[in-house]
Each structure stands twice: as structure tokens, then as C-alpha cells.
C-alpha positions in Angstrom: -20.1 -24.8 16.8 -17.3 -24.6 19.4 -13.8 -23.4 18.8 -12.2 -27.0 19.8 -15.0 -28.6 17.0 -13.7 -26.4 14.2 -9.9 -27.0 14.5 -11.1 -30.6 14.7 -12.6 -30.2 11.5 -10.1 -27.4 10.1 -7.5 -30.4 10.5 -9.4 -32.9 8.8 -10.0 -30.6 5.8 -6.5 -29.5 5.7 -5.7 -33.5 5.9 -8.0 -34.5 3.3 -6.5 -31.4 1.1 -2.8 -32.7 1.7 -3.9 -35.9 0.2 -5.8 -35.3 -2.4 -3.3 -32.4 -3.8 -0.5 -35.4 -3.0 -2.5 -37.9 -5.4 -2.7 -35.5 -7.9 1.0 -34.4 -8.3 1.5 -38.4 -8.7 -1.2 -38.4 -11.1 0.6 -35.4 -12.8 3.8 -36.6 -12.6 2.7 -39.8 -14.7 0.5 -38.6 -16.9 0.5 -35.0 -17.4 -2.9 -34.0 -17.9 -5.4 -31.5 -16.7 -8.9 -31.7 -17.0 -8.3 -33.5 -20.8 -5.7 -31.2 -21.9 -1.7 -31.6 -21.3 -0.5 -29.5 -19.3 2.2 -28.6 -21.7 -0.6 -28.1 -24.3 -2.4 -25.7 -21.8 0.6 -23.4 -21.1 2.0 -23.2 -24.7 -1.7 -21.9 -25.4 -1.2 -19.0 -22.7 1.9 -18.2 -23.9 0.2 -18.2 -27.0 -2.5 -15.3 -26.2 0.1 -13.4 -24.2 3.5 -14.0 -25.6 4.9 -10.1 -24.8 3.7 -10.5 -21.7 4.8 -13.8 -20.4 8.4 -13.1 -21.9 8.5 -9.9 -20.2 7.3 -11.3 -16.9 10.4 -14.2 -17.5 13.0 -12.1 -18.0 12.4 -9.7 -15.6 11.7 -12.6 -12.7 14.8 -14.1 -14.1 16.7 -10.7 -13.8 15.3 -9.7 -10.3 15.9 -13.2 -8.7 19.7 -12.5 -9.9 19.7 -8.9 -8.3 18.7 -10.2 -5.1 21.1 -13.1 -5.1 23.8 -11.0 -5.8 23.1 -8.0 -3.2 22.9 -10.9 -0.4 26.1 -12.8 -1.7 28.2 -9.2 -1.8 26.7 -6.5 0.4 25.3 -3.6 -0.7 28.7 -1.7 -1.4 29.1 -4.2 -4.3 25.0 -4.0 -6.1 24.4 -0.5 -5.1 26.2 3.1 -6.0 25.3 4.2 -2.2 28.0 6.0 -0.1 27.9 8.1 2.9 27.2 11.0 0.9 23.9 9.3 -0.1 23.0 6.9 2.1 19.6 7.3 0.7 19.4 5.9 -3.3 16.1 5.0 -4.9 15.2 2.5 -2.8 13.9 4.6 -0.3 12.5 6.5 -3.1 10.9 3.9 -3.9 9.5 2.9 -0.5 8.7 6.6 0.0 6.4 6.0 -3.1 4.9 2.6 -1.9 3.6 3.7 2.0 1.3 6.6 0.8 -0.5 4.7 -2.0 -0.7 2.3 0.9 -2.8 4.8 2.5 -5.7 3.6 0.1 -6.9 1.1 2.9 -7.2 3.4 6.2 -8.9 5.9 3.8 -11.5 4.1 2.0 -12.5 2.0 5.7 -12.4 5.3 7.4 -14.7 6.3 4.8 -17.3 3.9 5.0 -17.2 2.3 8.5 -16.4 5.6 10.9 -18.3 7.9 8.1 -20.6 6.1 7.1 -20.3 6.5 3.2 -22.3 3.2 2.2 -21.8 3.7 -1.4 -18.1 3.1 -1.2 -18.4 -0.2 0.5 -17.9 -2.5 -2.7 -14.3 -1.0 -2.7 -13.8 -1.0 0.8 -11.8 -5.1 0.2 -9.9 -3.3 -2.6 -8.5 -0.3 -0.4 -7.8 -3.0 2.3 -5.8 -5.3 -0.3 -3.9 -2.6 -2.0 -2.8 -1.4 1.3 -1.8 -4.5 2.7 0.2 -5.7 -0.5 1.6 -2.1 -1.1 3.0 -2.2 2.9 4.3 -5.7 2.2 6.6 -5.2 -0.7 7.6 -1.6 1.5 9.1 -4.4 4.4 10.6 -6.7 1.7 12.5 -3.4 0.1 13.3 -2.5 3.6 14.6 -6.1 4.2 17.0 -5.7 0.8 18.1 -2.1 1.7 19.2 -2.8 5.4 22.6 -3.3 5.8 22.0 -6.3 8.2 18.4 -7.3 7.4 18.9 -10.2 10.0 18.5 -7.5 12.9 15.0 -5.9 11.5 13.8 -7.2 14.4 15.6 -5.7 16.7 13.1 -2.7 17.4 11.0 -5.2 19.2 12.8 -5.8 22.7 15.6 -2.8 22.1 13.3 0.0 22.5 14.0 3.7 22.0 10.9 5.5 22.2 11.9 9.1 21.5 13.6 7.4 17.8 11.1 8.6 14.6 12.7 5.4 13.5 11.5 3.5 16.3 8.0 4.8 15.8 7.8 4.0 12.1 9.2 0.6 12.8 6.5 0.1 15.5 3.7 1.5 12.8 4.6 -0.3 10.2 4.6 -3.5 11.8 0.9 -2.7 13.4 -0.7 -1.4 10.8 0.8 -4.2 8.8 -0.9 -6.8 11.0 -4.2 -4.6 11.4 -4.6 -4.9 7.7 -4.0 -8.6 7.0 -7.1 -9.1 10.3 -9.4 -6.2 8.0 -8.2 -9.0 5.2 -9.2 -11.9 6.2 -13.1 -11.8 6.8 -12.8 -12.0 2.9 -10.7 -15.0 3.1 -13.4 -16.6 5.6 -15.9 -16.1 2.8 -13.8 -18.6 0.5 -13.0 -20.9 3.0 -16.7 -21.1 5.1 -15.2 -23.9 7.2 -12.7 -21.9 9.2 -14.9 -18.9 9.4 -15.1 -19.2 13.0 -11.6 -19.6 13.4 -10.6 -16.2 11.6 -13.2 -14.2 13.4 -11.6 -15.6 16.9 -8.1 -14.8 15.3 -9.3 -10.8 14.2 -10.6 -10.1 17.6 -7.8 -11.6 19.6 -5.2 -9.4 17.2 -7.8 -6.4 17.4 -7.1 -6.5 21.4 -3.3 -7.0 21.1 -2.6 -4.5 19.1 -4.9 -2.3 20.9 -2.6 -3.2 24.0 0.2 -2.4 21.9 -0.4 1.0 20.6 -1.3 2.0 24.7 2.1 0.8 25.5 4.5 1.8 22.6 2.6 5.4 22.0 1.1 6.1 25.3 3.1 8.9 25.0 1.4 10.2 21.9 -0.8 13.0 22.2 -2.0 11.9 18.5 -2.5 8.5 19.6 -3.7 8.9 22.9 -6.7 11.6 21.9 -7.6 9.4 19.0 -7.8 6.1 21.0 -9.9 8.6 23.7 -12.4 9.6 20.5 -12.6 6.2 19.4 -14.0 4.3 22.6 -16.3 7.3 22.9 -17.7 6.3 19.2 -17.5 2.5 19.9 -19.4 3.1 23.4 -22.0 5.3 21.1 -22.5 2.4 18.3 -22.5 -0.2 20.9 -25.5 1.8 22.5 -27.2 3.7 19.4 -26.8 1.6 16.6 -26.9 -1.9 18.9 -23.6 -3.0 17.6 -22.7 -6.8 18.3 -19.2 -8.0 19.4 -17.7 -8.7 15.9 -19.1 -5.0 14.5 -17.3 -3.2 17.6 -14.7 -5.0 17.4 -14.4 -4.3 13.2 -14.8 -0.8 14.2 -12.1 -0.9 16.7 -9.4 -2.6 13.9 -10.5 0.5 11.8 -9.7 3.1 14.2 -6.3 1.3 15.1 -5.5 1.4 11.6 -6.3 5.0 11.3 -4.0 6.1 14.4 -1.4 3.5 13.0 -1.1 5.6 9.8 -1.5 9.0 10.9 1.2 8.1 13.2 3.7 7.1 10.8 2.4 9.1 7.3 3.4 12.0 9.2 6.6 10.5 11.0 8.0 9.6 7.7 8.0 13.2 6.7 9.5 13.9 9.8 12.7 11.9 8.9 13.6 15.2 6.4 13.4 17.2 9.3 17.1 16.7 10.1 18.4 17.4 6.5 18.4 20.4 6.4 21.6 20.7 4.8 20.8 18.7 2.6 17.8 19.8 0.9 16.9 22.8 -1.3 15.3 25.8 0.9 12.5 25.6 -1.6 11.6 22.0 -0.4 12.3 21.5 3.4 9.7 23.0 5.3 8.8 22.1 9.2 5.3 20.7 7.3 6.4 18.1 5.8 5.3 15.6 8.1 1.5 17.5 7.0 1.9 17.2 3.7 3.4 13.6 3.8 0.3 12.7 5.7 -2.6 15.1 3.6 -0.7 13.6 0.5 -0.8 9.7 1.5 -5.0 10.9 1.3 -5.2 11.7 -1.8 -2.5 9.0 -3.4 -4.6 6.4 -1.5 -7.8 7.0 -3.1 -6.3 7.7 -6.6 -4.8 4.1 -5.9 -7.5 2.7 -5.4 -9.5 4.5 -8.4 -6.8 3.7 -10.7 -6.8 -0.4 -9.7 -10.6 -0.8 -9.6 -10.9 0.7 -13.1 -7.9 -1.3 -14.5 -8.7 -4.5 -13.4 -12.4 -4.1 -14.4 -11.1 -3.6 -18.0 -8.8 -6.1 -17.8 -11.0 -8.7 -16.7 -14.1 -7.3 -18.5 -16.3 -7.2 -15.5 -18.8 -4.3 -14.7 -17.5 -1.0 -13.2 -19.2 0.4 -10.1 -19.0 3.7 -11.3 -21.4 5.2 -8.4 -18.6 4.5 -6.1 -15.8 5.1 -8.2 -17.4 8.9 -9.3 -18.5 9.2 -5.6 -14.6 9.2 -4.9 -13.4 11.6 -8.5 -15.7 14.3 -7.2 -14.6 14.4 -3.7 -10.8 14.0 -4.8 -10.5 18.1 -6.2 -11.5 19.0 -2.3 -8.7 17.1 -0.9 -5.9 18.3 -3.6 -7.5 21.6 -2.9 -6.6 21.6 0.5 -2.7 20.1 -0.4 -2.1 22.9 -3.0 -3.6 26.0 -0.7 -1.4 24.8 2.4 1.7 23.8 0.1 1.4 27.4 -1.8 0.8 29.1 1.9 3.6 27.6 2.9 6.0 28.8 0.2 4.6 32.1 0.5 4.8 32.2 4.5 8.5 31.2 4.2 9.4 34.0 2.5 10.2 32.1 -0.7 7.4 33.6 -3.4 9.9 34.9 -5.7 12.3 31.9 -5.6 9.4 30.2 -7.0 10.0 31.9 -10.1 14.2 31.5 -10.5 15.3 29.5 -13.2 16.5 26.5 -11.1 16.2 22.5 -11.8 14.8 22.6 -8.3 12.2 25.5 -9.1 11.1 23.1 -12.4 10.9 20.1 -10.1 8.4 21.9 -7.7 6.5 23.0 -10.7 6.0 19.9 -12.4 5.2 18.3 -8.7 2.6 21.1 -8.1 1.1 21.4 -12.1 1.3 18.2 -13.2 0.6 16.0 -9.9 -1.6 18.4 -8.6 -3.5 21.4 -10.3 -4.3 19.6 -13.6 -6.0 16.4 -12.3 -8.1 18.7 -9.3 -8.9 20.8 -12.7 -10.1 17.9 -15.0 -11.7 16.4 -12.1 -14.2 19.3 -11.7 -15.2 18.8 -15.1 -18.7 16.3 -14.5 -17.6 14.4 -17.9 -14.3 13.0 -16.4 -15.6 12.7 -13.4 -18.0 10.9 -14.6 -16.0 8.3 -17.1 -14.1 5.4 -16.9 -11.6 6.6 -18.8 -11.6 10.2 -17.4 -11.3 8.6 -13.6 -8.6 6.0 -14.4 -5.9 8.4 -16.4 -6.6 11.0 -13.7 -5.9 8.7 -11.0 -2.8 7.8 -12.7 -1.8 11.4 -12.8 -2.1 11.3 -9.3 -0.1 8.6 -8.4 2.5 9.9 -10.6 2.6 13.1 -9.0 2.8 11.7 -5.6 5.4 9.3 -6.6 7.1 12.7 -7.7 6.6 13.9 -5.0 8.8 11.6 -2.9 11.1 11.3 -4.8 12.0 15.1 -5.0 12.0 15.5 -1.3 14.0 11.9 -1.0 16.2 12.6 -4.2 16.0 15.1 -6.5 16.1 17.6 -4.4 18.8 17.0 -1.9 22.5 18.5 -3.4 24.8 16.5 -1.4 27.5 16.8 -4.3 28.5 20.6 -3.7 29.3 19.2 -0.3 30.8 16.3 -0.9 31.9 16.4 -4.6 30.1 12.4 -4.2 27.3 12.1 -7.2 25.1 9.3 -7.0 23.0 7.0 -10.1 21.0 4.3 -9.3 22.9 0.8 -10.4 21.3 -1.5 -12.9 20.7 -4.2 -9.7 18.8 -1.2 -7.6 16.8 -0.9 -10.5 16.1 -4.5 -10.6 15.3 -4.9 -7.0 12.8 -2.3 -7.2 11.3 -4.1 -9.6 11.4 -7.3 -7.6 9.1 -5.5 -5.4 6.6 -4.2 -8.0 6.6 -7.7 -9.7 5.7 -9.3 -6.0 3.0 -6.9 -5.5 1.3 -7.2 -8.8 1.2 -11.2 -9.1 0.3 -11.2 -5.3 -2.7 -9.3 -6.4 -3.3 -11.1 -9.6 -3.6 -14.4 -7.8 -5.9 -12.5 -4.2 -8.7 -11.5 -6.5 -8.5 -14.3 -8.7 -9.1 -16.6 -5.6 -10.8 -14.4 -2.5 -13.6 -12.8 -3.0 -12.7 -9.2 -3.1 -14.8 -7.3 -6.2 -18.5 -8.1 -5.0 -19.4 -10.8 -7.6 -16.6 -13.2 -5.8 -13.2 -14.3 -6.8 -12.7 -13.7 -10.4 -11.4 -16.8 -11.2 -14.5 -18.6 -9.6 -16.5 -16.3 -12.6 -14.2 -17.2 -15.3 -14.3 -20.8 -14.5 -18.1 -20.5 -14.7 -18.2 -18.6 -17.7 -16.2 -20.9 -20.0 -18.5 -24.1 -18.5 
């Protein structure tokens, strides 16, 4: 079928749909009924099942949608406790926290379509979704923390290439869009009649951004011997494995996403680099940029661990657990690696004994390094946890709580700006809301995605629960 003979009928479906969904909103709006039941009748029920939770999910919608009214109406001076001694409150924090775990989709594709790991394909879709939603509530913080959010894109035509900020704009905005393309193929399996359509769109957007990352980091010695190695294994697949146009092209929106976030993983660690004077000696180290990227790793995979095994239970479908224990025994190797380096680092800075002072700061770093790291690389060695639901899941969670420790000590906690300035900082009740905002947009985003697409390998979820109770 041609590409002019789709949109034909693409627009025909998408007529038809219009009409039918405007027939039934009349319908509905006469006689409100659904499939027999009112539709009163059918949400009281819900409510019924779930009342905690429906309450809890009003109020805090309720609460949120006021925050954000009122930090647009009256500026951030007025819904935030920021100042110029910290510029920096928990919403980058909570960003900080958001873009690692993020990391869960350029790991697990990296994983399976440039290593070849097979057996972690079924949560390839789940890496790729986490990521994408986690990187989407990360621009609509950064759209409520910018002082004039109506310039955000400004780093598109005013260019300063030798800006970290510039770079991480650039990133963000790539990887963003290469996630949504690695997305969509899923969509195209719900909606068959515009299949043709989305695999045009991914490989015209693989290109661009392609182009994109050549011109914006052509400077990059990451980027450019990266995008060298990754022709040379597209020219190999093509050749070896006699790879058609849509695989290379799949392979190519991989790689780009795997430059994209080694890029900017690292570049956000980078920011520190100029507070210095800011930050506890024990924390700021010229590796943070490594350990913000070696860190985004292992958060990514715990993310995704920690999702897969929760919504399995919530939705009572059948765990994966080859896959799932494939990734808990590889996970001790990569924390491993973290803990040697972070430890080395310490040590190599001269700052082994400091270690040991009785500090807030020193109990920060300990409960970062014990508690986020060392204990879940220990329990994962054990084969019984790594073997277990239960034992993967509350691991995974440690994880993601240490990471999200993790950021917010080098963000937060562990920045003294007060003995300079004599200027405390605590977050307001509306930053606190906001931040919520975020986490309520990426959960419900989620809910509804594997409800509807196609992204656990029995189909959309709600397609299975619509079957079950006929």
C-alpha cells in the first residue's frame, strides 16, 4: 500500500472515529448509559472497590492543579522559598531524581538490540516507556521551575555550544523525541491501519536527529567516536546478519539514544562542577559527571525491575521472571563497579579519614553508600532474592531510593550555602505539590499506555481484562 493510500484511509478512519465518538456523547448526554449500566452506577462502583485511593488521587489532583495555578498567577518568588542563595530547591532535586531512572530505556535497548541479550526483549517496551514518561514529567518540572518558561525554546536558534546547559537542553530534547519514535512501533501494533505511516515517521526522525547530533555535537569526541562505532556495527548487520531497512534503521534510533544519554547523564553531573563552594569536600569530586552516568545504569534497570514486578501484581498477570532475574544477577556487577570507583575516589582525594568524622554530611554519604548501595548488591548475590518476586521488587526499590538519595545530597543536602549567606532554605507546601503534579502525570500516563498499547507481551491490559470479564 502506498503512503498517499494510507493517509487516504488514515483520514477516513479518523472521520468515521470523530463521528461515531460524536454520536455517542449525544447518546450519553441523553441517556446516560454504558453498555446497560449508568454511568453514574459504574463509577460509584469504582469508587466503591477503591475508595482510599480515588479520594487520595482527588485531593491531590485538586491540590496540584491549585499549585500550578498559583506559581503561574504569582511567580516563583511568591510559591517557592528559593533565593539567590539557593537558586536550586527540590525541584531540581526532583528532576535530578527523574533523568537517571529515565536511563531505564537506553539501557534495557542497548541490552538487547546492540548486545544481543534476547531474553530481555519482553521488557525492552517497558524500559522504552518508563524512559519516555520519566523524561516527560523532567521537561514539565523544568517548564514550572523556569523563571520564564515561555523562552524554553530559546536554545533552539540562540546557540551557545561551549554552555553544559546548552548541551543538556539539546539532549534532552533528542533523546526525548528518539524515545517517543522507539515508542511508537507499539502504538502501530494497536492501530494496524496507520502502521505504515509510523514506520515512515520513525525513519524520517531516526535521519533528522541523526543530522542533528552531527551538527549540535560535532564537536564531541564522545559523540563523534560513538556515531564512528555505530555505522561500523550498522555496516556489519547490514552485511552479516542481512539486516533490512526498518532493522538498520531501529538499530540506528538505539545508538542515537545511547550517545544522547551518555552525553547528558554525564553533563548533568558536570553542572556541580562549578560549586565548589558550595558543596561539602566530601561530595564534589571532578567524577561526578562518572558517577552521574555509571549511576543512571544501575537506577534504570532497578526502574524498570521495580515497575515490571509491581504492575504484574497489581494486575495479576504472569511475571517473566527469566528476564527479570536475568537483570537482579547482573545488577551486583554494575553497583560493584559504582562503589569500587566512588570508595577509590574518596580514598585518592585524600579524604579516608574524613569518612569517619562525626558530620551530618559523613551520615549522608553513609546512608547513600550502605543503604542505596552495599546492602541491595549484598542481597542480590543471594540466588533466593535474586531469584523472587518479592526479593527483586523490594531490592529494586532500595535502589531507586538510594539513587534518588543520591541526587538529592549532591543537589541539596550537601551544599551549605547558609554559613555563607546566613539564607536557609525549606521546600514550600506548593513545591511540594508541584512535584507531585509531576509524579501524578507520570503514573496515570502510564496507567492508561499499558492499559491501551500493547507493551507487556500478552497486549494492552485492558484489551485482557475486557476479555476476561466477557
Amino acid at each position: 500500500m502506498s503512503l498517499s493510500s494510507e493517509l487516504k484511509e488514515v483520514a477516513e478512519y479518523v472521520r468515521g472515529e470523530l463521528s461515531r465518538a460524536t454520536n455517542e456523547l449525544r447518546e450519553l448526554v441523553r441517556h446516560p448509559v454504558q453498555n446497560g449500566k449508568p454511568i453514574a452506577s459504574r463509577l460509584g462502583n469504582a469508587y466503591i472497590r477503591h475508595p482510599i485511593l480515588y479520594t487520595v488521587l482527588g485531593v491531590l489532583s485538586v491540590l496540584s492543579a491549585y499549585a500550578v495555578v498559583w506559581r503561574f498567577a504569582f511567580g516563583l518568588g511568591a510559591s517557592s522559598d528559593l533565593s539567590d542563595a539557593y537558586p536550586w530547591g527540590l525541584w531540581i532535586a526532583f528532576k535530578l531524581c527523574l533523568v537517571p531512572m529515565g536511563g531505564c530505556g537506553f539501557v534495557m535497548a542497548a541490552l538487547v538490540y546492540i548486545f544481543g541479550l534476547e531474553s530481555l526483549r519482553p521488557l525492552v517496551r517497558l524500559g522504552v516507556l518508563c524512559g519516555m514518561l520519566l523524561y516527560s514529567g523532567f521537561v514539565i518540572s523544568l517548564l514550572i521551575d523556569l523563571g520564564l518558561p515561555w523562552r524554553i525554546y530559546h536554545p533552539i536558534y540562540m546557540w551557545q555550544p561551549e554552555s553544559i546547559m546548552f548541551e543538556i537542553a539539546w539532549c534532552v530534547m533528542l533523546y526525548l523525541t528518539v524515545l517517543i519514535m522507539e515508542f511508537l512501533p507499539s502504538v502501530a501494533e494497536r492501530l494496524p491501519m496507520i502502521a505504515q505511516l509510523i514506520r515512515a515517521t520513525v525513519m524520517g526522525v531516526t535521519v533528522l536527529v541523526g543530522i542533528m547530533i552531527v551538527v549540535v555535537f560535532g564537536k564531541s569526541t564522545t559523540a563523534i567516536g560513538v556515531g564512528c562505532l555505530a555505522v561500523l556495527f550498522i555496516a556489519y548487520g547490514a552485511w552479516r546478519r542481512r539486516w533490512d531497512l526498518w532493522h538498520a534503521m531501529i538499530i540506528a534510533l538505539v545508538i542515537e539514544g545511547i550517545i544522547l544519554s551518555t552525553l547528558h547523564q554525564s553533563s548533568l553531573g558536570s553542572l556541580f562542577l562549578i560549586t565548589k563552594h558550595k558543596m561539602e569536600s566530601l561530595f564534589f569530586t571532578p567524577l561526578i559527571p562518572l558517577f552521574y552516568f555509571l549511576s543512571a545504569i544501575t537506577g534504570g534497570l532497578a526502574c524498570v525491575l521495580a515497575t515490571g514486578i509491581g504492575t504484574s501484581w497489581v494486575v495479576r498477570r504472569k511475571i517473566e521472571m527469566p528476564a527479570y532475574s536475568s537483570i537482579a544477577r547482573g545488577l551486583p556487577y554494575a553497583l560493584a563497579v559504582y562503589l569500587v570507583l566512588r570508595m577509590m575516589d574518596i580514598v585518592l582525594r585524600g579524604q579516608a579519614f574524613e569518612i569517619f568524622e562525626p558530620k551530618v554530611t559523613t551520615t549522608l554519604l553513609w546512608l547513600e553508600i550502605i543503604g542505596g548501595v552495599a546492602v541491595p548488591m549484598a542481597l542480590l548475590v543471594i540466588p533466593d532474592v535474586a531469584n523472587s518476586e518479592k526479593g527483586i521488587f523490594w531490592t529494586s526499590v532500595i535502589i531507586v531510593g538510594g539513587l534518588c538519595f543520591n541526587r538529592f545530597n549532591w543537589s541539596l543536602l550537601a551544599h551549605h550555602p547558609y554559613a555563607i549567606t546566613g539564607r536557609g532554605y525549606f521546600p514550600t507546601f506548593l513545591e511540594i505539590m508541584l512535584s507531585v503534579l509531576v509524579a501524578l502525570f507520570a503514573s496515570l500516563s502510564y496507567a492508561f499506555l499499558v492499559w491501551t498499547v500493547p507493551v507487556f507481551s500478552e497486549g494492552p491490559l485492558g484489551q485482557k481484562r475486557t476479555t476476561q470479564e466477557a
